[in-house]
C-alpha positions in Angstrom: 0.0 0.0 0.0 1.3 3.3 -0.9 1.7 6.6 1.8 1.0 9.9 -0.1 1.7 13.7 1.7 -1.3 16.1 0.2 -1.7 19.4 -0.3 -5.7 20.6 -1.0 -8.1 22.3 -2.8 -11.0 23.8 -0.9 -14.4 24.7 -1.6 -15.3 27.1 -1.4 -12.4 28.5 -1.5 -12.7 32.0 -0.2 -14.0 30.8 2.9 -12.2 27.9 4.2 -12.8 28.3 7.9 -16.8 28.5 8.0 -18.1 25.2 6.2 -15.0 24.7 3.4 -14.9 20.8 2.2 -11.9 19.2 0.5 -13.0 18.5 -3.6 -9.5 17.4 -4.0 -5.6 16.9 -2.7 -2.7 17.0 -4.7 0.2 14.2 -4.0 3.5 14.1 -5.6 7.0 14.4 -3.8 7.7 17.7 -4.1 6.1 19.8 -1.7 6.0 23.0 -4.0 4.4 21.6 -6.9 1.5 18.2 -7.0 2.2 15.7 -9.4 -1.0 14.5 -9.5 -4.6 15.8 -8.8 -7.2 13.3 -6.4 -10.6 13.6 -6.1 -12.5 13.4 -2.5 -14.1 10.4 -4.2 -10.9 9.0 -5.5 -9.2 9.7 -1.5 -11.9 8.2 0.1 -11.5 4.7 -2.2 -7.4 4.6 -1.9 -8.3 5.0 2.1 -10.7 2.0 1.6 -8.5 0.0 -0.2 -5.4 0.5 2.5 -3.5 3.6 1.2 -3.0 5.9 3.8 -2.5 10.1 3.6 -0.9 12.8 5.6 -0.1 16.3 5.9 3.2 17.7 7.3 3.3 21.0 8.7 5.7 23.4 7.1 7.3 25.0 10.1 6.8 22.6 12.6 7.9 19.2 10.1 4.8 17.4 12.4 2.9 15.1 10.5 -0.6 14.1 10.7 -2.7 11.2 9.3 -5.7 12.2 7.1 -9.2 10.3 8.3 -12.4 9.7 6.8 -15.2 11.5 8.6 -18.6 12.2 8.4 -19.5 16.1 8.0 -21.4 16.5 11.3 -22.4 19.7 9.8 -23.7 18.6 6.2 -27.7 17.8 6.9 -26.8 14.7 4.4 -23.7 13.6 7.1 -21.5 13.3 3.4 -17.6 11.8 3.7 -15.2 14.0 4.0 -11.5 14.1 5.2 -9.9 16.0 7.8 -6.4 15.6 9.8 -6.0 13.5 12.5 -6.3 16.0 16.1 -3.2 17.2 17.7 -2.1 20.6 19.3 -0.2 21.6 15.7 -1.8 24.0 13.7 0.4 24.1 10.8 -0.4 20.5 9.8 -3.9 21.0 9.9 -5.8 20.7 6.6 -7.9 24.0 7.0 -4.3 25.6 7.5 -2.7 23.6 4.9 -0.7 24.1 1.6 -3.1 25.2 -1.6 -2.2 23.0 -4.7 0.1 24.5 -7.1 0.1 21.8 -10.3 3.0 21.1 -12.5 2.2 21.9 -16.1 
């Protein structure tokens, strides 16, 4: 099973600390540009089928695992993703990287 760091698209995007979801992570080895783009639905099926995610914060270096979740405040309760609790805010996926792609 593969292990993939993320970075994240939002939506909506100009409000990712009132009700933003994840649409999509980028993963890739460089941390400055994703390789490759990832749906929710396409994160949510690699977590099914034993891959695992995480973020790493950019100051701090801490890493966090990325879980499947239900949106407690979605009336339909809809997957999402978040980052695993700790005291670290940079590693947090509301505080993470945006996706830049590589052309």
């Amino acid at each position: 099973m593969a292990r993939y760091r993320i970075c994240t698209d939002q939506e909506p995007i100009h409000q990712p600390r009132t009700h933003a979801h994840i649409v999509a992570v980028g993963i890739g080895n460089n941390p400055n540009k994703a390789e490759r783009r990832l749906t929710l639905q396409e994160v949510l099926t690699a977590m099914r089928n034993g891959h695992t995610f995480y973020t790493q914060g950019e100051r701090s270096g801490r890493v966090a695992e990325v879980i499947a979740v239900d949106c407690h405040v979605c009336t339909t309760r809809r997957p999402i993703i978040r980052s695993s609790p700790d005291a670290v805010e940079d590693n947090n996926l509301d505080n993470l990287r945006r996706c830049r792609w590589q052309s």
